[in-house]
mmCIF file of the C-alpha atoms, coordinates in Angstrom:
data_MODEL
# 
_entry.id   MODEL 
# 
loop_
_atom_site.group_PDB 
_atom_site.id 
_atom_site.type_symbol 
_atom_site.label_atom_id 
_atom_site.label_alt_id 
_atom_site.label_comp_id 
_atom_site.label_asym_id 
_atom_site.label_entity_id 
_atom_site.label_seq_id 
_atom_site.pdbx_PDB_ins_code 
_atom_site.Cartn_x 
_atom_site.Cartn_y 
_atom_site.Cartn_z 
_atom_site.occupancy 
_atom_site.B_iso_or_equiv 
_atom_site.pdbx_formal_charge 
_atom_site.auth_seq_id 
_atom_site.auth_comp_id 
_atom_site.auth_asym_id 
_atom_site.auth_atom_id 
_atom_site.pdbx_PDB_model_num 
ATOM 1  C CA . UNK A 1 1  ? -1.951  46.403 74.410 1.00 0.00 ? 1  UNK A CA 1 
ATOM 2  C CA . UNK A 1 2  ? -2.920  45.447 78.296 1.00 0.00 ? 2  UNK A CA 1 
ATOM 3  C CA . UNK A 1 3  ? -6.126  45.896 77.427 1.00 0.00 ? 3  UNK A CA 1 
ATOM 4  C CA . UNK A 1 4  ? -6.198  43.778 74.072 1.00 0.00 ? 4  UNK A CA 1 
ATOM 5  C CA . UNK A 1 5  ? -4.424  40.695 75.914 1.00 0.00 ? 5  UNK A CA 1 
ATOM 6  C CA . UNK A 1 6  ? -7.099  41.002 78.886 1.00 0.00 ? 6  UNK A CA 1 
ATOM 7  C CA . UNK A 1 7  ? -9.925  41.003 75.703 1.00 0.00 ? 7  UNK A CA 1 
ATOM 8  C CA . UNK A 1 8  ? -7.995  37.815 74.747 1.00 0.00 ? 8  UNK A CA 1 
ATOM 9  C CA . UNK A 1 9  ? -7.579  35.943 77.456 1.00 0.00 ? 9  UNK A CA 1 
ATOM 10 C CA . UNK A 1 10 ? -11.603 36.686 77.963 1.00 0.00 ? 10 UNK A CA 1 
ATOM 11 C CA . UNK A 1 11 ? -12.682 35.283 74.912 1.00 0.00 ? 11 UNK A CA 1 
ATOM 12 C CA . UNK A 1 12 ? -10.605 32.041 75.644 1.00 0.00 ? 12 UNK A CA 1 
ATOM 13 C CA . UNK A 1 13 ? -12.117 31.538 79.162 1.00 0.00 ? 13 UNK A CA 1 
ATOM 14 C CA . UNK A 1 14 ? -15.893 32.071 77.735 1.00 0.00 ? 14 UNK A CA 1 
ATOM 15 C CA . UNK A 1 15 ? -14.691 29.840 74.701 1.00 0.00 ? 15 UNK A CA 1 
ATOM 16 C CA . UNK A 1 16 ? -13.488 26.984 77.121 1.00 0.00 ? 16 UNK A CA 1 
ATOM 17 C CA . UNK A 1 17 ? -16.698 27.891 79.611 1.00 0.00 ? 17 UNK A CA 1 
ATOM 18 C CA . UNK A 1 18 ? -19.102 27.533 76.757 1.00 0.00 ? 18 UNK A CA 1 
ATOM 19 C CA . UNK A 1 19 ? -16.949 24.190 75.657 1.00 0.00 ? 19 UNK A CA 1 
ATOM 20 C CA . UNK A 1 20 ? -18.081 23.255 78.896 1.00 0.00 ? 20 UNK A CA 1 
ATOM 21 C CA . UNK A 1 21 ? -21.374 23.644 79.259 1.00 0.00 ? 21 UNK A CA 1 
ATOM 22 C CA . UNK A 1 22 ? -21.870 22.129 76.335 1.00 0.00 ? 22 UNK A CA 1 
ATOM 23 C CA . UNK A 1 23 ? -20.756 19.060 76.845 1.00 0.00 ? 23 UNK A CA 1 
ATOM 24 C CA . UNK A 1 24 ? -21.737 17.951 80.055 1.00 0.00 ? 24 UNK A CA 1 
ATOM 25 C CA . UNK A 1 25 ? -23.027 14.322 78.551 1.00 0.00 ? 25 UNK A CA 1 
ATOM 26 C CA . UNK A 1 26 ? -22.503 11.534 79.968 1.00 0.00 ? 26 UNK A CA 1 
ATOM 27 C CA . UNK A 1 27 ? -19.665 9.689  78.968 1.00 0.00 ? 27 UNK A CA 1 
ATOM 28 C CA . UNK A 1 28 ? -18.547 6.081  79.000 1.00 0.00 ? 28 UNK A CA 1 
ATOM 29 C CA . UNK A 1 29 ? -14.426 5.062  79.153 1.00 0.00 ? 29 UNK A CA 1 
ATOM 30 C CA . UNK A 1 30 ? -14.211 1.674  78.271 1.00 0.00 ? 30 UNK A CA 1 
ATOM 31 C CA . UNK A 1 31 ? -11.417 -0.152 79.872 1.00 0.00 ? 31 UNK A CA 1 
ATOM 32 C CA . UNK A 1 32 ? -9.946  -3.669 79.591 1.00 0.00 ? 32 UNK A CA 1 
ATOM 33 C CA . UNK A 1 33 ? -11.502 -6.477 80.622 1.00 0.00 ? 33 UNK A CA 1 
ATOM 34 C CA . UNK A 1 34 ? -15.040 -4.986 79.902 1.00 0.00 ? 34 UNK A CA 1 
ATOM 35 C CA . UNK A 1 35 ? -14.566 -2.943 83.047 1.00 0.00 ? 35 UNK A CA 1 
ATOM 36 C CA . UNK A 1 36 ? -16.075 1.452  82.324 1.00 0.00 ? 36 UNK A CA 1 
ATOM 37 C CA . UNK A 1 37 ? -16.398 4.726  84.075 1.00 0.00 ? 37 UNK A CA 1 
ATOM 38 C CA . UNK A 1 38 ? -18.626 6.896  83.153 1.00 0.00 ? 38 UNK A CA 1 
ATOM 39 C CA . UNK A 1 39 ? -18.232 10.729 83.678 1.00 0.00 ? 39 UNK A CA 1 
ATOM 40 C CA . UNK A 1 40 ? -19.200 14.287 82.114 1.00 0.00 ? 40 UNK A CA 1 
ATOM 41 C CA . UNK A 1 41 ? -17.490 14.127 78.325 1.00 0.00 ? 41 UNK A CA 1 
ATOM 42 C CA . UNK A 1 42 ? -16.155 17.709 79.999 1.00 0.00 ? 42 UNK A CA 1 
ATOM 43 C CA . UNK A 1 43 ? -14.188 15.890 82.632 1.00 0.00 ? 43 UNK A CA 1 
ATOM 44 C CA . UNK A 1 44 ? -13.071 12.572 80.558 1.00 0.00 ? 44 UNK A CA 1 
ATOM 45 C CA . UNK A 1 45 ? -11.525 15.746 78.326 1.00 0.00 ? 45 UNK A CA 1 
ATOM 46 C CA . UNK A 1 46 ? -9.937  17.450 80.943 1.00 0.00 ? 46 UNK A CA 1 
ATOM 47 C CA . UNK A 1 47 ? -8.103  14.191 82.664 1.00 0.00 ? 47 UNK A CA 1 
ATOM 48 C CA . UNK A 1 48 ? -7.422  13.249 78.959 1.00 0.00 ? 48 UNK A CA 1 
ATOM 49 C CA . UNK A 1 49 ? -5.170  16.709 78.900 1.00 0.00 ? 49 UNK A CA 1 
ATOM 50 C CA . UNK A 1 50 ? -3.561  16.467 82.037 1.00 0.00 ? 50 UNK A CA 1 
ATOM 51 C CA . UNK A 1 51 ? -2.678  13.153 81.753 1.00 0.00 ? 51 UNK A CA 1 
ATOM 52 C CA . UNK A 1 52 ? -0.929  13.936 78.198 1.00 0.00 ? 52 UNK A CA 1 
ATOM 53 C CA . UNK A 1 53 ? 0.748   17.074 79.945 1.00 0.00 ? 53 UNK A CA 1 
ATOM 54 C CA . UNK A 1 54 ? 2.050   15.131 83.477 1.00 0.00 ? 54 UNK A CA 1 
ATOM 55 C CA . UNK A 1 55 ? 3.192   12.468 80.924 1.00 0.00 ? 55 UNK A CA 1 
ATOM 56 C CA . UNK A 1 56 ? 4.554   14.669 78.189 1.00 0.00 ? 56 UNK A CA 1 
ATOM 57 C CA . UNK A 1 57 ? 6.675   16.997 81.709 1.00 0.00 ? 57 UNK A CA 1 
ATOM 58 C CA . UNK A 1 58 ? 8.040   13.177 82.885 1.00 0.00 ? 58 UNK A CA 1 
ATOM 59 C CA . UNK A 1 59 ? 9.114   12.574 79.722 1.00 0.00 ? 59 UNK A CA 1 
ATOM 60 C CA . UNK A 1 60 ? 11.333  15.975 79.303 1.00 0.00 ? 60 UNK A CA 1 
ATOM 61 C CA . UNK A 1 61 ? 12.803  15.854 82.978 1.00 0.00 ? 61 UNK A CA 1 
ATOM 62 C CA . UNK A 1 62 ? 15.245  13.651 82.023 1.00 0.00 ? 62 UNK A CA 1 
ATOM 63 C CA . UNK A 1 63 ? 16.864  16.212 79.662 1.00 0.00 ? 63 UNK A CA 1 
ATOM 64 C CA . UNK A 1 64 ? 16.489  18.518 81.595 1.00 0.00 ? 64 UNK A CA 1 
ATOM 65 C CA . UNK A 1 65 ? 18.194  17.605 84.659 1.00 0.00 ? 65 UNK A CA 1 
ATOM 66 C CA . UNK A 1 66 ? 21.007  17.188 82.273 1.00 0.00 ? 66 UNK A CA 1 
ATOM 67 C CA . UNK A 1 67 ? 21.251  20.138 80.150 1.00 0.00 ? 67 UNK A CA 1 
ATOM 68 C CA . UNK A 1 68 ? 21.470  22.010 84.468 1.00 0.00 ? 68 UNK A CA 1 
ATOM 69 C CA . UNK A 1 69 ? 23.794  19.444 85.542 1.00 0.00 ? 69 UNK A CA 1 
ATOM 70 C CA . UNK A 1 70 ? 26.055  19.950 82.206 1.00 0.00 ? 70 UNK A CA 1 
ATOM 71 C CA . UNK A 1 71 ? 25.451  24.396 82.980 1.00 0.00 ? 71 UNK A CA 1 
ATOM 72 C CA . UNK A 1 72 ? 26.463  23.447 86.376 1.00 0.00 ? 72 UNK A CA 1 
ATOM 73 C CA . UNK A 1 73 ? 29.818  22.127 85.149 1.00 0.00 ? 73 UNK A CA 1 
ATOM 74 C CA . UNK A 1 74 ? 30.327  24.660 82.758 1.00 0.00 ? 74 UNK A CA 1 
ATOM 75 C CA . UNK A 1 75 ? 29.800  26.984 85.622 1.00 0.00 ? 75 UNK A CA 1 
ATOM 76 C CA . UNK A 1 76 ? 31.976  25.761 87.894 1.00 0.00 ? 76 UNK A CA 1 
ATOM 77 C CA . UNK A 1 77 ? 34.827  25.081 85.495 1.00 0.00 ? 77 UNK A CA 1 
ATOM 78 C CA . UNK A 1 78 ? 34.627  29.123 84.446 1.00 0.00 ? 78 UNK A CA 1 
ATOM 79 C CA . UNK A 1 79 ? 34.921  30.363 88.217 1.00 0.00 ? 79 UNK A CA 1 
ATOM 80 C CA . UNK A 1 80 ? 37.779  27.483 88.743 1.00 0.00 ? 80 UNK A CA 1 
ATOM 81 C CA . UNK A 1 81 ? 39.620  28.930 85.642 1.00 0.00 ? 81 UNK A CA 1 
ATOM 82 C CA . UNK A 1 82 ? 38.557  32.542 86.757 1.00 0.00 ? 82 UNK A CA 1 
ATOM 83 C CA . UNK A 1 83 ? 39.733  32.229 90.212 1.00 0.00 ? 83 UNK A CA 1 
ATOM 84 C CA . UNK A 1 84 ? 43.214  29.922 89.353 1.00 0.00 ? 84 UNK A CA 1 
ATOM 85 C CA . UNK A 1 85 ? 44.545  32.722 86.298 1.00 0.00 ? 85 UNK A CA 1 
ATOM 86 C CA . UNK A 1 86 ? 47.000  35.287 88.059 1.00 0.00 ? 86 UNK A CA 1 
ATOM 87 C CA . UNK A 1 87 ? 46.464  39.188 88.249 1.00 0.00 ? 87 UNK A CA 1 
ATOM 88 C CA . UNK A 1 88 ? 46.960  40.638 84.768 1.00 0.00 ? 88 UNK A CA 1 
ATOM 89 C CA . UNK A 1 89 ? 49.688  43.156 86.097 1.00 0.00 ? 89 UNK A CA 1 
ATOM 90 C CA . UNK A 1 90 ? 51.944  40.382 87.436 1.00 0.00 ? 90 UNK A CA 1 
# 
């Protein structure tokens, strides 16, 4: 099995490194006010997917600060009500 998911993770890296090479074009980003950049289509693609993963990671902190800060409180109220109950054999 170590040895199949090493095989796969190959075949991804030569598919992406092929992907690559392949498109190393140059590529115009038009922006407003007639203003461009142009870059390898490989690099516009790359930016394109970090900036959709940075944005997508902002977008989820949000919740997730308050899904820990709502564990936190459930935390803390168990060990209050853990710590206030008396011994069983009182």
């Amino acid at each position: 099995m170590k040895y199949a998911l090493w095989l796969l993770k190959a075949a991804i890296f030569f598919t992406l490194f092929a992907f690559a090479l392949n498109n190393q074009q140059i590529a115009p980003v038009n922006f407003f006010f007639g203003t461009n950049w142009q870059a390898p289509q490989v690099v516009v693609v790359l930016l394109a997917f970090s900036a959709g993963m940075a944005l997508g990671v902002l977008m989820m902190m949000p919740r997730w600060w308050k899904k820990r800060r709502l564990m936190r409180a459930e935390a803390a109220a168990q060990t209050e009500t853990h710590h206030s109950a008396p011994p069983h054999g009182i």
